[in-house]
C-alpha positions as CSV (number, residue, x, y, z in Angstrom):
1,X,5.6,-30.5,11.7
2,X,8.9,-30.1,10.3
3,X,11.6,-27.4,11.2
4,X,11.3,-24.0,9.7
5,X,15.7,-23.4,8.4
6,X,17.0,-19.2,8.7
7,X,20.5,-18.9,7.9
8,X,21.6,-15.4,8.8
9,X,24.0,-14.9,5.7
10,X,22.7,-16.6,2.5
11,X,18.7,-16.6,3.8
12,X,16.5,-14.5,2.3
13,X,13.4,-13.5,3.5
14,X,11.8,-12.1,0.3
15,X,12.5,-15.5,-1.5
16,X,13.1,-17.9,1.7
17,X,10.4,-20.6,1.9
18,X,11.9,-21.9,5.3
19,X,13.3,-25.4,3.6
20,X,17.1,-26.4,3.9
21,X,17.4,-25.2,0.2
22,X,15.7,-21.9,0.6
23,X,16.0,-20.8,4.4
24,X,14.9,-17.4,5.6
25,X,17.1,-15.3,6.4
26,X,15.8,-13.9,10.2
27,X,13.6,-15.6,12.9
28,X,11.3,-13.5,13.4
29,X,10.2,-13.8,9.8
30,X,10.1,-17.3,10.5
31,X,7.6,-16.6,13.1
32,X,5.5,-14.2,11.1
33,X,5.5,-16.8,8.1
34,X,4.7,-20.1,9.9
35,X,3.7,-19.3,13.5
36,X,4.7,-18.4,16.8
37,X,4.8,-22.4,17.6
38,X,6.4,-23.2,14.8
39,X,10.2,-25.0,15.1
40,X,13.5,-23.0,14.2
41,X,16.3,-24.0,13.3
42,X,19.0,-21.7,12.9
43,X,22.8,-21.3,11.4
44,X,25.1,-18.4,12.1
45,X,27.0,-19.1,8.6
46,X,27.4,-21.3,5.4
47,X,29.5,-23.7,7.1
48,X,28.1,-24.5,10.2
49,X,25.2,-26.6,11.2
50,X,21.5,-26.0,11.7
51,X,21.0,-25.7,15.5
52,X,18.1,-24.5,18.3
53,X,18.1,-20.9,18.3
54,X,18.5,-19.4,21.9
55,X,15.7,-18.3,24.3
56,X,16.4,-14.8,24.8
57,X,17.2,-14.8,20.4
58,X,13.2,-16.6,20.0
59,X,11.7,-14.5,22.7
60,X,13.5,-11.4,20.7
61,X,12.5,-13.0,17.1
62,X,8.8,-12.9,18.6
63,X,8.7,-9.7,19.6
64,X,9.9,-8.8,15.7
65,X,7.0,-11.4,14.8
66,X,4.3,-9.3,16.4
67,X,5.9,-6.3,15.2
68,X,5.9,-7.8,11.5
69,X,2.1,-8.7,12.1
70,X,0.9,-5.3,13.3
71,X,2.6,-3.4,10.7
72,X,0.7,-6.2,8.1
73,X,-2.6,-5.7,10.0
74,X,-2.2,-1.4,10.0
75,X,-1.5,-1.7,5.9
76,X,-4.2,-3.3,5.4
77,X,-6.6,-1.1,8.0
78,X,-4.9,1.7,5.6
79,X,-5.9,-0.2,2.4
80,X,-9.4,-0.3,3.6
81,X,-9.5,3.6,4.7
82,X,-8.1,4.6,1.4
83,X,-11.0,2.4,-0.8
84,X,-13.9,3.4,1.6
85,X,-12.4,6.9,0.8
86,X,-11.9,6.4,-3.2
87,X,-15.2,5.1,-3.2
88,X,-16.8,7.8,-1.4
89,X,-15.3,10.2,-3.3
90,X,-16.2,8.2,-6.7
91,X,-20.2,8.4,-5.5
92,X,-19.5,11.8,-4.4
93,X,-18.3,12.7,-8.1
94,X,-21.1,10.5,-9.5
95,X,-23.9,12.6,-7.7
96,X,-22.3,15.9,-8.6
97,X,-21.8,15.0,-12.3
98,X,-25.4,13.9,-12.5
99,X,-26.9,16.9,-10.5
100,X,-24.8,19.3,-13.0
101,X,-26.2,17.3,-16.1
102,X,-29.8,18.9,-14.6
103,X,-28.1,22.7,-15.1
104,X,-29.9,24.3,-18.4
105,X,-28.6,27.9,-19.5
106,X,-31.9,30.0,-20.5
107,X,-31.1,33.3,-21.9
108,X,-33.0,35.7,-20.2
109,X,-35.9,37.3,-22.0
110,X,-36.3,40.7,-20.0
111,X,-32.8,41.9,-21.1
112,X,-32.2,43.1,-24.6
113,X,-30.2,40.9,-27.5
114,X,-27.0,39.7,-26.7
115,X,-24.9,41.7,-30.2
116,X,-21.9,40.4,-31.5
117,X,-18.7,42.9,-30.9
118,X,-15.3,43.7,-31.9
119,X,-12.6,44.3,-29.9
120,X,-8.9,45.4,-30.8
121,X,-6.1,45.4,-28.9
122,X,-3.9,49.0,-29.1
123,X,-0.9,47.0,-28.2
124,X,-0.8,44.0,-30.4
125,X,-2.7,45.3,-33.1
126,X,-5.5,42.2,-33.2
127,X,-8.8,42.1,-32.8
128,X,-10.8,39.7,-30.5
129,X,-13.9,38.9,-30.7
C-alpha cells in the first residue's frame, strides 16, 4: 500500500488526494480519507523531506479521525431525520389536500335569500360591495 503525503503548509485537505503532488494538508484527514492503518508520511514545510510522523502526533491525528467520522456519521443521521420528516410532512399535506377536496359549500335552504348590498364608507366616500 503506498504512503498517504500531508504537508502542513501547501496541503490541502479540500483538494489533497494524499499523492506527493497533491498531499493533504493534516493527518488526521489522512486517516479519515484512507484509514486508520493506512501509512503517513509527513513534512513540516516546502523544503524539507517526507518523514514518519510521531506517535503521540498519529495517536492525536486519530483521535481527529474519529472525531471527523462521527461528525460524517451525525450529518448524515441528520439528513435522514430531516427526509423522514419532509416526507412525512409531504403525505401529511397530501391527505389534508385530498380530504379538503371532499368539502362542498351547500347554501342552506331554511334561511332566506342571500341579497346583494351596498355599503359606503362616510370616510373615504366609496362604496363596497
Amino acid at each position: 500500500m503506498p504512503s498517504i503525503h500531508v504537508d502542513e503548509v501547501s496541503g490541502s485537505d479540500t483538494s489533497g488526494n494524499g499523492s506527493p503532488d497533491a498531499p493533504y494538508q493534516t493527518i488526521a484527514h489522512a486517516l479519515f480519507t484512507h484509514g486508520q492503518d493506512a501509512s503517513v508520511l509527513v513534512r513540516k514545510d516546502s523544503g524539507s523531506p517526507y518523514d514518519e510522523p510521531t506517535q503521540s502526533s498519529l495517536k492525536k491525528a486519530r483521535k481527529g479521525a474519529d472525531g471527523l467520522e462521527k461528525k460524517r456519521k451525525k450529518a448524515e443521521e441528520l439528513a435522514q431525520r430531516d427526509s423522514r420528516a419532509k416526507s412525512e410532512e409531504g403525505e401529511r399535506r397530501e391527505k389534508l389536500l385530498e380530504e379538503s377536496k371532499k368539502i362542498q359549500l351547500v347554501e342552506d335552504k331554511s334561511l332566506p335569500q342571500a341579497i346583494k348590498v351596498r355599503l359606503s364608507c362616510p370616510y373615504c366616500y366609496r362604496y363596497r360591495v
